[in-house]
DSSP file (Angstrom, degrees, kcal/mol; ACC not computed):
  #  RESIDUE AA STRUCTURE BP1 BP2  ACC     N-H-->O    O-->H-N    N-H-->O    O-->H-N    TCO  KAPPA ALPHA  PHI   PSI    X-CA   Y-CA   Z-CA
    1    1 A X              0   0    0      0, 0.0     2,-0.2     0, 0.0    18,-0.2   0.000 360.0 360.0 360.0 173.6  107.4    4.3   79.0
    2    2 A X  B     +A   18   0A   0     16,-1.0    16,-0.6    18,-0.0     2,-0.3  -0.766 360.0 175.0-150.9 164.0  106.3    1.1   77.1
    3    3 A X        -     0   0    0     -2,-0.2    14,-0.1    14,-0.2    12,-0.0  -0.752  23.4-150.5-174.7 129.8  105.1   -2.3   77.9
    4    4 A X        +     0   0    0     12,-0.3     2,-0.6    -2,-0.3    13,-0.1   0.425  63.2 109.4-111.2  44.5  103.9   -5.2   76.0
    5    5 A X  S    S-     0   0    0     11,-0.3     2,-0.2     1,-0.1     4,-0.0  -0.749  71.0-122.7 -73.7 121.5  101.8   -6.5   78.3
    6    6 A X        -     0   0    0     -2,-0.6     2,-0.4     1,-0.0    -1,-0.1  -0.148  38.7 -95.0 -67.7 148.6   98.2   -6.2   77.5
    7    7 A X  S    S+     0   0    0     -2,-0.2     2,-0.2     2,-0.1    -1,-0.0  -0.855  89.0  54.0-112.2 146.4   95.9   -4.4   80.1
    8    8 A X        -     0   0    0     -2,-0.4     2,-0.2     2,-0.0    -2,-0.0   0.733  69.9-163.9 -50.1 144.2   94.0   -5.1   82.4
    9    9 A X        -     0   0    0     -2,-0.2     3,-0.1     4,-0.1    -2,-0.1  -0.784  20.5-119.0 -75.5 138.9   96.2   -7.2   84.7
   10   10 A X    >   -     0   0    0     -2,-0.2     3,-1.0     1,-0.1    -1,-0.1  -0.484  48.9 -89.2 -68.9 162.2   95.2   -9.5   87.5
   11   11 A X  T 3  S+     0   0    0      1,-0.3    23,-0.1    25,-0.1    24,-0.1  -0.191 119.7  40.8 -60.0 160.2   96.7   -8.4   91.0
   12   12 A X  T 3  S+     0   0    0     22,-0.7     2,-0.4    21,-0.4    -1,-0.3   0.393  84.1 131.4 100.5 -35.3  100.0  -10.1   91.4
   13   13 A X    <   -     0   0    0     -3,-1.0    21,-0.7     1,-0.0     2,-0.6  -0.509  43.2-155.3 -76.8 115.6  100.9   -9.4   87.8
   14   14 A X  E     -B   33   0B   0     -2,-0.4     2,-0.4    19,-0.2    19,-0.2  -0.787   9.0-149.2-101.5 156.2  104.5   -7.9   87.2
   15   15 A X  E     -B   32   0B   0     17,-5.8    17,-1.5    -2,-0.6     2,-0.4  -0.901  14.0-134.9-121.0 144.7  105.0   -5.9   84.1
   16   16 A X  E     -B   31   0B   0     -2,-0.4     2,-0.4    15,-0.2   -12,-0.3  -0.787  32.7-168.0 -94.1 136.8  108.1   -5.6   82.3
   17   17 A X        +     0   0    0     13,-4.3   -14,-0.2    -2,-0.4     2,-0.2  -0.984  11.3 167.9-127.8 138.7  108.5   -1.4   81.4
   18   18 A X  B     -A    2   0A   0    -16,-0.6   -16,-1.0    -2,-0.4     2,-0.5  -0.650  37.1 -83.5-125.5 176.3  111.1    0.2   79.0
   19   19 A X        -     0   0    0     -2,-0.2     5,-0.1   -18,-0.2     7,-0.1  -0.822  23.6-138.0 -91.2 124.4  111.7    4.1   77.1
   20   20 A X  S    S+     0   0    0     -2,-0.5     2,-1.1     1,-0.2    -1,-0.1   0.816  88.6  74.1  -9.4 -60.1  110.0    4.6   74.4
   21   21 A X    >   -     0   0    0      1,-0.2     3,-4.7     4,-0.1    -1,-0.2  -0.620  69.6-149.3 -70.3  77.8  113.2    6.2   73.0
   22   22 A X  T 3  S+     0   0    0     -2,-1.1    -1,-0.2     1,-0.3    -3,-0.1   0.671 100.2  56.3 -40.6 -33.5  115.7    3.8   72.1
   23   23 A X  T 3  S+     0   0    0      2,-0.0    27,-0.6    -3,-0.0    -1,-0.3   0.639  96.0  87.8 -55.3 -22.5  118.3    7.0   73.1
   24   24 A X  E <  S-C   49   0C   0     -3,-4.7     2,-0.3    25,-0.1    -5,-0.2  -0.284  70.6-139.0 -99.5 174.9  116.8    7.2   76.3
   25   25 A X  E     -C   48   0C   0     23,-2.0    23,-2.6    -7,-0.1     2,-0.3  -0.805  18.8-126.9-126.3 144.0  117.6    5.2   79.9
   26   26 A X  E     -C   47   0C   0     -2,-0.3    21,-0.2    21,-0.2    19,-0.1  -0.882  25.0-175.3 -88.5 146.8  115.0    3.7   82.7
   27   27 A X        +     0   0    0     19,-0.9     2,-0.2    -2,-0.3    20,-0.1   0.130  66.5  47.6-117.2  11.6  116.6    5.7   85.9
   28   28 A X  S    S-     0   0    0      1,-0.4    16,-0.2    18,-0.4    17,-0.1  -0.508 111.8 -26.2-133.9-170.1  113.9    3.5   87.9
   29   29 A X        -     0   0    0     14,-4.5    -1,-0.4    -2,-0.2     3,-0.1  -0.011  47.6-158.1 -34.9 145.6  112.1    0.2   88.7
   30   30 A X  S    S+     0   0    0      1,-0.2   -13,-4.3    -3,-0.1     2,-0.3   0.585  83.5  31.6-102.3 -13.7  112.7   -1.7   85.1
   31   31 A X  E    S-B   16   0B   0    -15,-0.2     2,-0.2     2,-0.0    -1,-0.2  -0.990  73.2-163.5-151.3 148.5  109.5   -3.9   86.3
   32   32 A X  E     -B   15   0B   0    -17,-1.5   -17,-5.8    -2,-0.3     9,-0.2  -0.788  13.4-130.9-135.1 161.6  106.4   -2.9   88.5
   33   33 A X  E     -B   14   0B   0      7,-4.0   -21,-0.4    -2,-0.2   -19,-0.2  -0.420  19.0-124.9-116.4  62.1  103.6   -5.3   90.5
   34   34 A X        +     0   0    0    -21,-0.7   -22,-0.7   -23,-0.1     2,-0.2   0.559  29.4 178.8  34.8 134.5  100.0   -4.9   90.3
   35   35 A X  B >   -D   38   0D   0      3,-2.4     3,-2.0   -24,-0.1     2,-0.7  -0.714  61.2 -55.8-155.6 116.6   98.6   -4.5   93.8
   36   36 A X  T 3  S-     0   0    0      1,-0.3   -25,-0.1    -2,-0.2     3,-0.1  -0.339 117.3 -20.3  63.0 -97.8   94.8   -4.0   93.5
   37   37 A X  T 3  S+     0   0    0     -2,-0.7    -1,-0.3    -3,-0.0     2,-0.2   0.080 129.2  60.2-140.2   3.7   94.0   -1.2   91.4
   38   38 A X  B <  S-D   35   0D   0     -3,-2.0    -3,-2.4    -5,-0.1     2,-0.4  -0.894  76.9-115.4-124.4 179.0   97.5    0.6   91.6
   39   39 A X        -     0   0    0     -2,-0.2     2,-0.1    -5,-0.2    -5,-0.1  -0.843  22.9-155.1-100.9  96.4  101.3   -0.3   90.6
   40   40 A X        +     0   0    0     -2,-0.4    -7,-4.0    -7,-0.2     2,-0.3  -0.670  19.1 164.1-101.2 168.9  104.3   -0.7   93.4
   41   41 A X        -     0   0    0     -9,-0.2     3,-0.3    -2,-0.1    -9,-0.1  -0.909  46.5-127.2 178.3 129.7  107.9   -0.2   92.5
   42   42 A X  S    S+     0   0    0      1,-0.3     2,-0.3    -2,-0.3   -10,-0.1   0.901 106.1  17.4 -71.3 -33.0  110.9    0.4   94.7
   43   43 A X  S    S-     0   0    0     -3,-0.0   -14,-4.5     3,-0.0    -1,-0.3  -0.834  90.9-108.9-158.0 126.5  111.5    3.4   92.4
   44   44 A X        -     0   0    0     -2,-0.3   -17,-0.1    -3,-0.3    -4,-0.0   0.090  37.3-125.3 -29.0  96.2  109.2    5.2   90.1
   45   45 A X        +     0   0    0    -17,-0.1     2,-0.2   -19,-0.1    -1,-0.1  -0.190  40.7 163.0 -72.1 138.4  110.2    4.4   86.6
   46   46 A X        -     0   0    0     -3,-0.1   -19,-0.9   -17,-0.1     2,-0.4  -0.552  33.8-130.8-129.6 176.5  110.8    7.6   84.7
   47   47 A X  E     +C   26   0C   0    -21,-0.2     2,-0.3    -2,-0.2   -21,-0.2  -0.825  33.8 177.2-139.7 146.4  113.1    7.4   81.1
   48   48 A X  E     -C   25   0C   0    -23,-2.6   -23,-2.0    -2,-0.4     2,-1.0  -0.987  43.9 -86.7-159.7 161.0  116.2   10.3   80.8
   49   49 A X  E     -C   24   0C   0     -2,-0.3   -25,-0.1   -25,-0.2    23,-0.1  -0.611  59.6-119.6 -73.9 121.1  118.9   11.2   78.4
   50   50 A X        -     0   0    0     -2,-1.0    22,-0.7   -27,-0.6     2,-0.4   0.050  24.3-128.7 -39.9 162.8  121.8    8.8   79.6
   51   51 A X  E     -E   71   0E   0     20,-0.2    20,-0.2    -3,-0.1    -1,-0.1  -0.950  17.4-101.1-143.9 147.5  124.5   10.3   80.7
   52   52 A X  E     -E   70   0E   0     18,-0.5    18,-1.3    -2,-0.4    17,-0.3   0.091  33.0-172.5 -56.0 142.3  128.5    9.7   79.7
   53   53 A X        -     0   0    0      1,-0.3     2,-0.3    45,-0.2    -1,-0.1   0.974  58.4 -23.9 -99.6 -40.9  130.2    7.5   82.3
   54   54 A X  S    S-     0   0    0     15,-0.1    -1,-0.3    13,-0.1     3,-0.1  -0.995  72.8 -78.9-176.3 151.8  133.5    7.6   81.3
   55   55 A X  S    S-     0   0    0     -2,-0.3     9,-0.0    -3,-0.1     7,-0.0  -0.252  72.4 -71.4 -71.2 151.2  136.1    8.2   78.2
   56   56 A X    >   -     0   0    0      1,-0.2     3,-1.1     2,-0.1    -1,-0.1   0.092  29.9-123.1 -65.4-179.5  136.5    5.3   75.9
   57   57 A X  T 3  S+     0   0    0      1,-0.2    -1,-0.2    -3,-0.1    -2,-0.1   0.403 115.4  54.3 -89.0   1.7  138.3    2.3   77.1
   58   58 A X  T 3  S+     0   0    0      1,-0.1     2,-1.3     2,-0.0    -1,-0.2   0.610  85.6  71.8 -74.2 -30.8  140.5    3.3   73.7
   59   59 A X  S X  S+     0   0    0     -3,-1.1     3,-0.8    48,-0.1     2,-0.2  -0.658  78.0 166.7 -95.6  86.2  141.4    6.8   74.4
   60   60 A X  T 3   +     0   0    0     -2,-1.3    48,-0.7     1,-0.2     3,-0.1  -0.700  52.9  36.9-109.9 171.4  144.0    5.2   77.3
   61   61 A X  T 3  S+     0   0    0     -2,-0.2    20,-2.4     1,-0.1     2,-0.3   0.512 107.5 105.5  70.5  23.8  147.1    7.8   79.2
   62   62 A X  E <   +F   80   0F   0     -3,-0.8    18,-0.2    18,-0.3     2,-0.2  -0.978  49.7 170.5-126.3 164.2  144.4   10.4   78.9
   63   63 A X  E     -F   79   0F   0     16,-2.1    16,-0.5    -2,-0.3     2,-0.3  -0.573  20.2-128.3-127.6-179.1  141.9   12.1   81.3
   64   64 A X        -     0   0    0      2,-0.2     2,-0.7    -2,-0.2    14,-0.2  -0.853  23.1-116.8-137.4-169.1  139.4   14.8   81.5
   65   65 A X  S    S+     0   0    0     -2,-0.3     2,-0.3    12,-0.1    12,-0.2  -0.256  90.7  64.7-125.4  68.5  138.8   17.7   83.7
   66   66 A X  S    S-     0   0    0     -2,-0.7     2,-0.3    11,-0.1    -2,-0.2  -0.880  80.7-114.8-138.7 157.7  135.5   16.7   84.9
   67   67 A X        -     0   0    0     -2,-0.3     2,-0.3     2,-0.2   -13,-0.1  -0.909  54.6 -93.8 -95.3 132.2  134.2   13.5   87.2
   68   68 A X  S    S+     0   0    0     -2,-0.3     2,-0.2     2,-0.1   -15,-0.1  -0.895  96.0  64.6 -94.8 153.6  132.2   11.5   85.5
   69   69 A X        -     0   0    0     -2,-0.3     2,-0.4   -17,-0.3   -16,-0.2   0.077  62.9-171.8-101.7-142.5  129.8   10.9   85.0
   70   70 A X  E     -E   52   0E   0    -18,-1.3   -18,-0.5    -2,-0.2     2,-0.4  -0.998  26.5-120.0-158.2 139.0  128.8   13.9   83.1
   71   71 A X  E >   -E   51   0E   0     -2,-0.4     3,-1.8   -20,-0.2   -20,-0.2  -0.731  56.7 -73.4 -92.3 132.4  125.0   14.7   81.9
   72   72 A X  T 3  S+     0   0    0    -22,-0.7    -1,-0.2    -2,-0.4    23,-0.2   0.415 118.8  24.0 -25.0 137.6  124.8   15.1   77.5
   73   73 A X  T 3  S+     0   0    0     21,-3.2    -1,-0.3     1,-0.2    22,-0.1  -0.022  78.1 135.3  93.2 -28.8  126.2   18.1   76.3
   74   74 A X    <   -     0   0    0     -3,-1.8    20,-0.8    19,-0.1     2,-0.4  -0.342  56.2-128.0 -61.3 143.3  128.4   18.8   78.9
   75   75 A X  E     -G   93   0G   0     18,-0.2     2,-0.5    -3,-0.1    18,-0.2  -0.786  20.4-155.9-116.6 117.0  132.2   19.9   77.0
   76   76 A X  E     -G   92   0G   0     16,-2.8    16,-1.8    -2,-0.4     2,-1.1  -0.901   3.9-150.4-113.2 124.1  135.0   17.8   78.5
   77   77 A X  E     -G   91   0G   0     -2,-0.5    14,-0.2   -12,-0.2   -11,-0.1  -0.555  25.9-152.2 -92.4 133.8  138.3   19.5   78.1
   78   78 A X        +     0   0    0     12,-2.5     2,-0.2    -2,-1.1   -14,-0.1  -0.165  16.4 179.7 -85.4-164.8  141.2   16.6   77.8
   79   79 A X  E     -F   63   0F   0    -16,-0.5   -16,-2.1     6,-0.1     2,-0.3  -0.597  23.5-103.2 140.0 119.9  144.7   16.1   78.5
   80   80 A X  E     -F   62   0F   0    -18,-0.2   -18,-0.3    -2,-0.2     4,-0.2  -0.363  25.4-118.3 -26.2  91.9  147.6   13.9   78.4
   81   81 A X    >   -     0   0    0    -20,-2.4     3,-1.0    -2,-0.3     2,-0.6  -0.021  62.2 -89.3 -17.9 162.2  149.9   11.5   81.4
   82   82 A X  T 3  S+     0   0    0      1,-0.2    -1,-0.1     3,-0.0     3,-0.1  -0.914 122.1  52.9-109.8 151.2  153.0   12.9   81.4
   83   83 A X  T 3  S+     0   0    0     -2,-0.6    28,-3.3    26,-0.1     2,-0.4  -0.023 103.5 120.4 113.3   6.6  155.3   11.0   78.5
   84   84 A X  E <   -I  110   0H   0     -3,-1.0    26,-0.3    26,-0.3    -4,-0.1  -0.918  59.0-156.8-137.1 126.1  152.4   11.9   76.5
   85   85 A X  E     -I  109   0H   0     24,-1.9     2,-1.2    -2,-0.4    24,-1.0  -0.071  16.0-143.4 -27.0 104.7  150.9   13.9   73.4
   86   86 A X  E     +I  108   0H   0     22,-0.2     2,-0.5    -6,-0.1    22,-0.2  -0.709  26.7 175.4 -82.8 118.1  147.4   15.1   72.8
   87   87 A X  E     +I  107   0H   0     20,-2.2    20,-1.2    -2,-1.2     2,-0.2  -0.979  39.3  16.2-126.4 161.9  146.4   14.8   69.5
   88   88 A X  S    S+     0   0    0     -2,-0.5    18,-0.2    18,-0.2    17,-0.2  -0.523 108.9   5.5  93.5-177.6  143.2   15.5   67.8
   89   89 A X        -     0   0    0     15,-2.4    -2,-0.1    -2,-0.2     3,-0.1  -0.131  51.7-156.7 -49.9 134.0  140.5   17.3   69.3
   90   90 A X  S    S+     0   0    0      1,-0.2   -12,-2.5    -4,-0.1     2,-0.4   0.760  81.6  39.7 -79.0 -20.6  141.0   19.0   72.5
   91   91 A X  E     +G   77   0G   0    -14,-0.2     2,-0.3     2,-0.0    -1,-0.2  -0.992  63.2 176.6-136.8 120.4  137.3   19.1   73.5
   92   92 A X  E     -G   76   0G   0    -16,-1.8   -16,-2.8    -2,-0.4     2,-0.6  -0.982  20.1-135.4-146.7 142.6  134.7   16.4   72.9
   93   93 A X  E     -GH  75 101G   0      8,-1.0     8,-1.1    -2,-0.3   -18,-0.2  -0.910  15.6-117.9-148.7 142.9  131.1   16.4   74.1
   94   94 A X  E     - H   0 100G   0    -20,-0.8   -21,-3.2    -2,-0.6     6,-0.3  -0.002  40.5-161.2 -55.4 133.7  129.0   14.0   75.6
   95   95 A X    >   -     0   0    0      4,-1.6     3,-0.6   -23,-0.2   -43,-0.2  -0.022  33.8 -90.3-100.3-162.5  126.1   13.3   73.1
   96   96 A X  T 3  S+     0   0    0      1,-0.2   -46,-0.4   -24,-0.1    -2,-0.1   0.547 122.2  53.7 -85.5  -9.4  122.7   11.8   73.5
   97   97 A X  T 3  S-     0   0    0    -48,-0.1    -1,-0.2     2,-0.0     3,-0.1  -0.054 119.1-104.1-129.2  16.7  123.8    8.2   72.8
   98   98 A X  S <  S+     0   0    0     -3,-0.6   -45,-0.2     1,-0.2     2,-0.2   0.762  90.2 114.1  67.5  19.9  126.6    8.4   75.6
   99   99 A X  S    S-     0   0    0    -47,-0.1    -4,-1.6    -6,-0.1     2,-0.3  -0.477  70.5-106.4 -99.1-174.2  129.1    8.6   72.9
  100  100 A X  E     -H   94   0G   0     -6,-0.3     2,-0.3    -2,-0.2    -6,-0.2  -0.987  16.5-140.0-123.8 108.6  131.3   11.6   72.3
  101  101 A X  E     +H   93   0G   0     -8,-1.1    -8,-1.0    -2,-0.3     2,-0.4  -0.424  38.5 151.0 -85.5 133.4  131.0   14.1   69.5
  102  102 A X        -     0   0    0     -2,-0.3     3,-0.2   -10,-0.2   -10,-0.1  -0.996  47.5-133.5-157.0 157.2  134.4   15.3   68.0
  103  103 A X  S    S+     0   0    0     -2,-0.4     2,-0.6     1,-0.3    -1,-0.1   0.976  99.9   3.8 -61.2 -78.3  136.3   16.6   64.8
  104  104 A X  S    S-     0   0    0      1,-0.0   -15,-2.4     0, 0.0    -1,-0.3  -0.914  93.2-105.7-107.3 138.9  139.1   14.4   64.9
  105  105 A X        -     0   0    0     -2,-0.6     2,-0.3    -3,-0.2    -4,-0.0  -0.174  37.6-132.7 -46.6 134.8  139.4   11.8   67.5
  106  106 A X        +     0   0    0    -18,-0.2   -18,-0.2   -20,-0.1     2,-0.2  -0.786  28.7 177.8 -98.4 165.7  141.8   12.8   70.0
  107  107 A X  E     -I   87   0H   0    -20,-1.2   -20,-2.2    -2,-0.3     2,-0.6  -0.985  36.0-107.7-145.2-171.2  144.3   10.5   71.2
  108  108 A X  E     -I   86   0H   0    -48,-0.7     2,-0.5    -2,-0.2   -22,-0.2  -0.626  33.4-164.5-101.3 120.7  147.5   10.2   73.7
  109  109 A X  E     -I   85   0H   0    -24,-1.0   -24,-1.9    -2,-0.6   -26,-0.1  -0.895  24.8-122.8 -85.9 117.5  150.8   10.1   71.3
  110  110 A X  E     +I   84   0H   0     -2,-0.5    23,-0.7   -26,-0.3     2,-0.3  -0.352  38.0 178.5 -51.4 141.7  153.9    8.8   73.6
  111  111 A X  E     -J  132   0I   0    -28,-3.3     2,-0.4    21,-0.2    21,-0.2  -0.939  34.7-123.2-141.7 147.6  156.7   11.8   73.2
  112  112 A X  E     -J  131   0I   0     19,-3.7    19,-2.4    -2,-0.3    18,-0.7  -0.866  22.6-165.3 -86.4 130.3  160.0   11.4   75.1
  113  113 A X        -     0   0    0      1,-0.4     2,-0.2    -2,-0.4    16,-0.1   0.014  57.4 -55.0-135.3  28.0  159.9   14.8   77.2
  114  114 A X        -     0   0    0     17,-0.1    -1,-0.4    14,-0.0     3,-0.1  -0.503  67.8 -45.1 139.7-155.9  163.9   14.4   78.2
  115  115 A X  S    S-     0   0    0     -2,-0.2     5,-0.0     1,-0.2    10,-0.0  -0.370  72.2 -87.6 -99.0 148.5  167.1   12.4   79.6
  116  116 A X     >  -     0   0    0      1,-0.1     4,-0.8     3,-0.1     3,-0.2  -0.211  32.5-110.2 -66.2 175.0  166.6   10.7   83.0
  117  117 A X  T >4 S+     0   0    0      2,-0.2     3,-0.6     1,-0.2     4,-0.3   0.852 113.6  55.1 -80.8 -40.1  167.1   12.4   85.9
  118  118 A X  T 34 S+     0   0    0      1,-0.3    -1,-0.2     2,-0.2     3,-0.1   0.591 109.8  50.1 -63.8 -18.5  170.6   10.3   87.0
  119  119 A X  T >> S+     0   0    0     -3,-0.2     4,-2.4     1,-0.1     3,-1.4   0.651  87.1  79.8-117.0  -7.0  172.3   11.2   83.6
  120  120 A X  T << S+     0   0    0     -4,-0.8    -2,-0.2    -3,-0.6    -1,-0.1   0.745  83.3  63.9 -53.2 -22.8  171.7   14.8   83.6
  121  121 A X  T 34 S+     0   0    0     -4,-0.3    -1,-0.2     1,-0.1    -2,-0.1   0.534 121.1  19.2 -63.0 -11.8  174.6   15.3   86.0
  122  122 A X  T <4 S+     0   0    0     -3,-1.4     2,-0.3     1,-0.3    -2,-0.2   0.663 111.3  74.1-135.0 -23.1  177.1   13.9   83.1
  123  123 A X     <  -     0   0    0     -4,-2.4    -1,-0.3    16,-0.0     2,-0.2  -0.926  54.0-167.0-130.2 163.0  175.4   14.2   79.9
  124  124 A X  B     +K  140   0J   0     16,-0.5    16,-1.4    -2,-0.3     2,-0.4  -0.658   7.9 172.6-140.6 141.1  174.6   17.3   77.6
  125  125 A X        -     0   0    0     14,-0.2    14,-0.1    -2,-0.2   -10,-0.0  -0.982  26.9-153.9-175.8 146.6  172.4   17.6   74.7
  126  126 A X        +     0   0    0     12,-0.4    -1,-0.1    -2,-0.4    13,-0.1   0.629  63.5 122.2-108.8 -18.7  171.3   20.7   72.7
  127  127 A X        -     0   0    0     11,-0.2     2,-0.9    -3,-0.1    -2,-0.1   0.030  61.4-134.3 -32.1 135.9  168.4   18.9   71.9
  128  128 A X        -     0   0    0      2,-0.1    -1,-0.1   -14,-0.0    -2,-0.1  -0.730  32.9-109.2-119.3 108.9  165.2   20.4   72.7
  129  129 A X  S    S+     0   0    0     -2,-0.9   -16,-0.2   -16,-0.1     2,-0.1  -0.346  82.5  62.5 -82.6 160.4  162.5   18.2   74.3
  130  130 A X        +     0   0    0    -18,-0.7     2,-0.4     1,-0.1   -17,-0.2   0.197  63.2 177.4 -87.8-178.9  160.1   16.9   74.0
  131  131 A X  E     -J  112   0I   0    -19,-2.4   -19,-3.7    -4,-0.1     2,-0.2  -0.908  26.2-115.4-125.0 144.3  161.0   14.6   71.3
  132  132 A X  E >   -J  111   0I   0     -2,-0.4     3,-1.7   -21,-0.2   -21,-0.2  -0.568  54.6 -73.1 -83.3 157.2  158.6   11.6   69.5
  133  133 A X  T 3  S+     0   0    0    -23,-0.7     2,-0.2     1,-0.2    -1,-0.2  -0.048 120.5  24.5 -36.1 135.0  159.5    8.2   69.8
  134  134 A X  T 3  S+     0   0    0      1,-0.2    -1,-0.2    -3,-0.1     2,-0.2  -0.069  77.1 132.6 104.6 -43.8  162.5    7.2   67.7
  135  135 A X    <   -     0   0    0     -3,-1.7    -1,-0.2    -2,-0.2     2,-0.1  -0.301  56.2-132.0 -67.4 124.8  164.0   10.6   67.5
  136  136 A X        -     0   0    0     -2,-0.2     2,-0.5     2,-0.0    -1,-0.1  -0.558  13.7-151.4 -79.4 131.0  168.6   10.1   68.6
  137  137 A X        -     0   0    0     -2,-0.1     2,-0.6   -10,-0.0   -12,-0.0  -0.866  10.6-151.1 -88.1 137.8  169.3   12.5   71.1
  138  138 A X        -     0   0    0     -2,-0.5   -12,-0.4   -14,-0.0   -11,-0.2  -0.954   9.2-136.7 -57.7 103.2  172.9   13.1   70.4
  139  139 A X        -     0   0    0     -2,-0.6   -14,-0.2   -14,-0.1     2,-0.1  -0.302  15.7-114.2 -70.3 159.3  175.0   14.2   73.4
  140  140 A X  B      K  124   0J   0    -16,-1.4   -16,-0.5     1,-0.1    -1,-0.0  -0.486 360.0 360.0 -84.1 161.2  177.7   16.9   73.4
  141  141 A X              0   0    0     -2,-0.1    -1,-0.1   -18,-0.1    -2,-0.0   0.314 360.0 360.0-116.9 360.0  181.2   15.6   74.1
């Protein structure tokens, strides 16, 4: 922990305290009061490795199979909505800087995964799903 407040303080005096570690989190009081000759605080400020809250707001139609949040290091395996692709990396893990370490980024590809449910009674297709975006199903006649 850090402060730039010079010392001694008069009673009465709050002090603003931060982590040393720009990587690191306060998980406590961010600012403490002088009372006499000790310091009160609703809760003891201590500095920790953050931890990941959630997958980025980029990586959207995919999930992971953890709750977050999830403490550094921890190995999140991913997965798709269904209409959708994983690509990239399957497994990314939470770093020290509440980011996510991977090879290639993954993300969720839309794939057509087959004919609605209401034309399957009448139409026919040798096609084998799923299918990417774009791809003509042809039906049998």
């Amino acid at each position: 922990m850090e402060t730039t407040t010079q010392f001694p303080v008069n009673p009465g005096t709050v002090v603003e305290v931060t982590c040393s570690n720009p990587e690191h989190v306060n998980k406590g009081s961010s600012s403490i009061t002088c009372i006499g000759s000790i310091f009160a605080f609703s809760e003891e400020p201590f500095c920790s490795i953050p931890d990941c809250t959630g997958l980025k707001t980029t990586w959207t139609n995919m999930k992971a199979d953890k709750q977050f949040p999830v403490s550094t290091g921890t190995v999140l395996s991913l997965s798709c909505n269904v209409g959708y692709e994983l690509k990239g990396d399957k497994t990314v893990t939470c770093t020290t800087s509440t980011k996510f370490q991977f090879s290639v980024e993954p993300n969720c590809a839309p794939i057509c995964t087959g004919l609605k449910t209401e034309w399957t009674s009448t139409l026919k297709t040798t096609t084998q799903f799923p299918v990417n975006p774009g791809t003509v199903v042809t039906p049998e006649l």
